[in-house]
N, C-alpha and C positions, 0 to 999 in steps of 0.2 A: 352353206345350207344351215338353216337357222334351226334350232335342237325343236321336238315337239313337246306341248305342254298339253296338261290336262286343266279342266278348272270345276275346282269343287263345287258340287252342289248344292251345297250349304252356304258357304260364304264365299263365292266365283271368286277364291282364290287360283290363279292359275299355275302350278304345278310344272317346271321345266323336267320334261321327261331325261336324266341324265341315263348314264352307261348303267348305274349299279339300280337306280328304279325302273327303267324300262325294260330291264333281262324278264323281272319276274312275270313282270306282266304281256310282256310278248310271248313268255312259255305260257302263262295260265292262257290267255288266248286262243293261242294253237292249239294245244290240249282240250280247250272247248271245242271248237271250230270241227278235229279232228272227230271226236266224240259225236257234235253233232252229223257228220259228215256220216259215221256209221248206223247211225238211227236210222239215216233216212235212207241210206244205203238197203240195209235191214227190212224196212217197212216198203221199199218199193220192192223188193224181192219176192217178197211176202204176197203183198200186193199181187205182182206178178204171175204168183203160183195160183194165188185164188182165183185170178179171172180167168187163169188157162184151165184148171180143172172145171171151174163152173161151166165153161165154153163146151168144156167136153163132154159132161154131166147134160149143159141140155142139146146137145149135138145126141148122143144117144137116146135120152129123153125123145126129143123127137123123132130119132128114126124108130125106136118103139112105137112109139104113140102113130105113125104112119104106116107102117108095117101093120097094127092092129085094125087103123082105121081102114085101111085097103083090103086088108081081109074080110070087115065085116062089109064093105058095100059091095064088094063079090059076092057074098053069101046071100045079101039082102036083095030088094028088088033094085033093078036097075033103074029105075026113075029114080023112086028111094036113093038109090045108092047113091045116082048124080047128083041128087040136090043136097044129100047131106055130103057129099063130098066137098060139095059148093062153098057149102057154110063150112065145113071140118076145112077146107082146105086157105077159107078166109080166113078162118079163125089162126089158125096155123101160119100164114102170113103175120098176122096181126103179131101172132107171138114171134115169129123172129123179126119182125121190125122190131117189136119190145125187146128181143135177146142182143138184137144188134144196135139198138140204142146203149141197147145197157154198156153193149160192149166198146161202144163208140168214148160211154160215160166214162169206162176204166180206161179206154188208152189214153183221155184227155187228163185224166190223171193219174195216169203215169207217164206222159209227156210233161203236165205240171212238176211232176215231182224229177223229171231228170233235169228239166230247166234249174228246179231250185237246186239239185246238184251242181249243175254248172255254175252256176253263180256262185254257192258255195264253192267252190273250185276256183272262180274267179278271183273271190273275196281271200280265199287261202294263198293264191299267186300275190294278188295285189299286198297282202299284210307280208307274205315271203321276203318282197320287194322292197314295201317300209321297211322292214328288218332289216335286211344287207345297206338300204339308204343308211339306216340309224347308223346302225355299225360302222359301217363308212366314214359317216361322220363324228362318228364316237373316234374312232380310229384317227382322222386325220386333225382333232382336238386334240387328241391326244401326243398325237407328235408333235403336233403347233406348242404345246404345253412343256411337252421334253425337251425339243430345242431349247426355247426360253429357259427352261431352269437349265439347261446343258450351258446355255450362254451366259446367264448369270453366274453359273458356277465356275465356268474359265475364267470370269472377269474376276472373280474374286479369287479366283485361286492365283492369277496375274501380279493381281493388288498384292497378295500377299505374300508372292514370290520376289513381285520388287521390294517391298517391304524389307525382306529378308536381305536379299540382294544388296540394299542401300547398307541395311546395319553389318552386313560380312566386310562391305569395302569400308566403312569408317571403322569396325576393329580390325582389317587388315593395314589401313592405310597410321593407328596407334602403335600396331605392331612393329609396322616398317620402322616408325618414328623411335618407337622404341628401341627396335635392333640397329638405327643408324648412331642411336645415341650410346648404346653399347660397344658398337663398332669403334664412333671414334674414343670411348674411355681406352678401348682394348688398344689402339691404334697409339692414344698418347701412352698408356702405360709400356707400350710396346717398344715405343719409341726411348721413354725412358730406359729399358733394359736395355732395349742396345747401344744407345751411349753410354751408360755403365759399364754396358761387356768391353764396349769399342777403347774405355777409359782404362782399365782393367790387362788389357790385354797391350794398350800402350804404355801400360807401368812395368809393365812385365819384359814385354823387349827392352826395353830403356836397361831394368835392372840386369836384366843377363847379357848385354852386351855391356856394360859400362859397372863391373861391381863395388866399384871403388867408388863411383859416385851415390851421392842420398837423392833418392829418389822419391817424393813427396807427394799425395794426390794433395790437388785443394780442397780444403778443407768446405762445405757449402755455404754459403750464405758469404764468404769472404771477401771474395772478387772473382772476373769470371776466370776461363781457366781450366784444366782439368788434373794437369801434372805438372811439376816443378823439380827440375832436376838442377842439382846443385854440383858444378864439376870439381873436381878434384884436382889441383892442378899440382906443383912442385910440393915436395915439403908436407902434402897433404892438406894444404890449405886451399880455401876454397877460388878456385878462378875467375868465377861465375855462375850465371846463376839461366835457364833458360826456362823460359814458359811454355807450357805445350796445351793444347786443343784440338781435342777429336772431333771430326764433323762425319758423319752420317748420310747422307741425304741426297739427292736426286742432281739437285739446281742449288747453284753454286751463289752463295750473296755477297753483294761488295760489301753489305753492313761488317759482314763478320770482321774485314781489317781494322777499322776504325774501333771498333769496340774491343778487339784484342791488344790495340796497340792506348785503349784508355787500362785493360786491367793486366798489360805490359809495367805500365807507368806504377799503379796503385802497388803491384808486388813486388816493385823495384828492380825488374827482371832484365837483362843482358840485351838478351834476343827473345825474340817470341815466334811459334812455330805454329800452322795450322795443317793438321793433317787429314785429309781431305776425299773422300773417294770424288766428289765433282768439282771439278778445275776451272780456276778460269779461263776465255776464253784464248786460244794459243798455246795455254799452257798443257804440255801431255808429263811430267815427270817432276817440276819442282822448280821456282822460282822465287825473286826476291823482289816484290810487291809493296809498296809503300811503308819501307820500314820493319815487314813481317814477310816471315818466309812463309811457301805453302809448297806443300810436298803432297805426293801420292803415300799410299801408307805403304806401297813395297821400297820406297825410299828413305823410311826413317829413321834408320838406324844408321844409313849409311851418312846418311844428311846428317845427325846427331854425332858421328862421329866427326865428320869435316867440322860443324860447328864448335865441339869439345877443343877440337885443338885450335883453334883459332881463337876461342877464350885464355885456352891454356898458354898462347903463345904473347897475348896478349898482357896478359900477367904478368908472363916472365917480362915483357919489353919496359913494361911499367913498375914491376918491382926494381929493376936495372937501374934508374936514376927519375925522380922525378924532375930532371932539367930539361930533360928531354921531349919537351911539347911538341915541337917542329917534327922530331921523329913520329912519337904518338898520333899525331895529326894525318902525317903521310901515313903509317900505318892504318887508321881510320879512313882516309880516303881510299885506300889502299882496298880494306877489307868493305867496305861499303862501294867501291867501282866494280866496272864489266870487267876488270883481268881477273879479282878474286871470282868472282861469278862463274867467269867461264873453268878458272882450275875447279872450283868446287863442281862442276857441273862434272868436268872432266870424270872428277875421283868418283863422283857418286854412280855415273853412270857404269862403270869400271868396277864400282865394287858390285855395284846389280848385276853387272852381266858375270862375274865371277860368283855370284850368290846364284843364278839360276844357272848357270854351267856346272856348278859343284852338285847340285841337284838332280842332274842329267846324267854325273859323271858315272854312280850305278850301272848305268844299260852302255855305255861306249866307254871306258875309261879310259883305255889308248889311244880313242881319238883326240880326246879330248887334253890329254897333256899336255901338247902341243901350242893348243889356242891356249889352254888355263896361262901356260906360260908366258904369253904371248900377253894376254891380258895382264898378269901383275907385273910385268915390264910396262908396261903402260901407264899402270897406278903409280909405279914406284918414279918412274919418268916424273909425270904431271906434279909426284909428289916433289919430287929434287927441284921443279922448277918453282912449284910454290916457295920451297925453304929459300932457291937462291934469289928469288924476287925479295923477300922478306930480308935477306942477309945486305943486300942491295939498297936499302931501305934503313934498318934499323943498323948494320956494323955490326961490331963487333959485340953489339944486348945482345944478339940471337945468339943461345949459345947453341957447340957445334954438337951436331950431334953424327958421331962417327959409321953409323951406318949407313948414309948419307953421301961420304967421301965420295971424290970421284975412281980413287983408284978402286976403292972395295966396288960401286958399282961397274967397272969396269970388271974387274973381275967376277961378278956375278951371272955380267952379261953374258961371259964366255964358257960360264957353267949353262 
């Protein structure tokens, strides 16, 4: 429904009647309308009363005037009386045709005047009805209005929640970047400490199990490496010399051989050792791998021990004569085949299971005597067969070493 307009009379401009200009003027309206409504209300009332009193006024009027004229034509002669009755009584006619004209005149106007009631009445229903139209449609502009900014307001409020949105996930997605870059600073510095620790703590067993040997870290930048133990063989001089390398890590790389057995060569080292938590593949405890040993780190002392003496023994066979190539040689095959392999495997295993048995021995130590015993009869066996395989070998360079014998281990046995 299309809004109403007014158009002025002066310059037929036409005037869209909106919600705030049509309030006033539909109250001043009704307030007229109302107004007029009581005028005429008023004046047909009025109206009313005067033609009922007049009606009544000559309604006695002439029952007087009747009354009088009837009494005087009784009085009078009867001819007399009838002819002027005649006339008194035409005349009398005459006047209430005139009284009943008159009176005809007044209800016709006040039938006119309740007609233009009604119509007033009508005209008040009919403007009632524009009202509520207007309103209505003031009303449902009005909503049409409010949605529309309701919905331009969601959309923008949309806009500027993804807006927002985009800019939270590129400084979340800096941040990430950021904390990944943190992570791995933290992760390589991390990683440095515990090869440190791991290097630190491998200088450390070295020294307390071996204190007669010089126990050296490498120095950085030199060659690769981490410790360098120097053994101590007869006499106090040195026997050898072994390189050592702590590994850290998850997955085990084959580079690490080749590259310990280049800064094996660079520091002029004996044997080189990689000590390992992840092994290659097969291996669970310690093996002899192209040249380079690699152990578990609960085996390195023990493995550093079998190694020490096999320097130490090495020594001795070489300080003995150097004519002795053919020996040295078998020696070298000797300590580089699967028989020394397997004695060292022997001994190490034998000192681990005697190193976590001694550990244990606290909570059963009765039980445990037994097997402890049992084990270093074992160690000392594996040991006597290494010595006689070497004596086998080298003669009379291996010197004897008398607790060894077979009668003292005879007699050991039977303690």
């Amino acid at each position: 429904m299309s809004e109403p307009t007014l158009t002025c009379p002066e310059c037929g401009t036409e005037i869209r009647l909106t919600e705030s200009l049509a309030a006033p003027i539909v109250e001043a309206t009704k307030r007229n309308y109302e107004a007029r409504l009581k005028e005429l209300g008023a004046e047909v009332r009025a109206k009313e009363e005067a033609l009922a009193a007049r009606a009544e006024d000559l309604e006695a009027e002439i029952a007087k005037k009747v009354a009088a004229e009837r009494a005087g034509i009784a009085a009078a002669e009867a001819e007399k009386a009838r002819a002027k009755s005649a006339e008194e009584l035409a005349a009398r006619d005459a006047a209430l045709a005139e009284a009943k004209a008159s009176m005809q005149a007044q209800a016709a106007k006040l039938a006119e005047a309740q007609k233009a009631q009604v119509e007033a009445l009508r005209k008040e229903q009919a403007l009632a009805e524009r009202e509520r139209e207007l309103e209505l449609t003031l009303a449902k502009r009005l909503a049409e209005e409010r949605a529309a900014i309701g919905q331009k307001a969601r959309a923008e409020a949309e806009e500027a929640l993804r807006l927002r949105l985009a800019e939270k996930d590129q400084t979340m997605a800096a941040m990430q970047r950021q904390i990944e870059d943190l992570k791995r600073r933290a992760e390589q510095g991390s990683q440095q400490l515990q090869g440190e620790v791991l290097e630190l703590e491998l200088e450390e067993q070295l020294a307390g199990a071996f204190p007669l040997d010089r126990i050296e870290p490498v120095p950085k930048g030199e060659f690769g490496g981490d410790v360098v133990q120097h053994v101590a063989g007869l006499g106090g001089r040195t026997a050898g010399t072994i390189l050592w390398e702590s590994k850290r890590t998850k997955n085990w790389t084959e580079g690490w051989l080749a590259k310990l057995r280049g800064d094996q060569r660079t520091a002029q080292a004996n044997l080189a050792v990689i000590v390992s938590q992840a092994l290659p593949k097969d291996v669970e405890s310690f093996a002899h791998i192209d040249g380079v040993w690699v152990a578990a780190p609960r085996y390195t002392v023990a493995l550093a021990a079998v190694l020490r003496g096999m320097l130490i023994e090495v020594a001795a066979a070489r300080s003995a004569g150097e004519g002795q190539k053919d020996k040295m040689e078998e020696i070298y095959e000797y300590l580089t085949g699967p028989r020394f392999r397997l004695r060292v495997e022997a001994i190490v295993e034998k000192f681990s299971d005697m190193k976590a048995d001694l550990e244990r021995e606290r909570k059963a130590m009765t039980r445990l005597w037994a097997k402890r015993d049992s084990q270093i009869a074992g160690v000392i066996e594996a040991t006597v067969g290494m010595y006689g395989d070497l004596q086998g070998i080298a003669g009379r360079a291996i010197p004897e070493i008398e607790s060894l014998e077979i009668g003292l281990l005879e007699d050991g046995g039977e303690d």
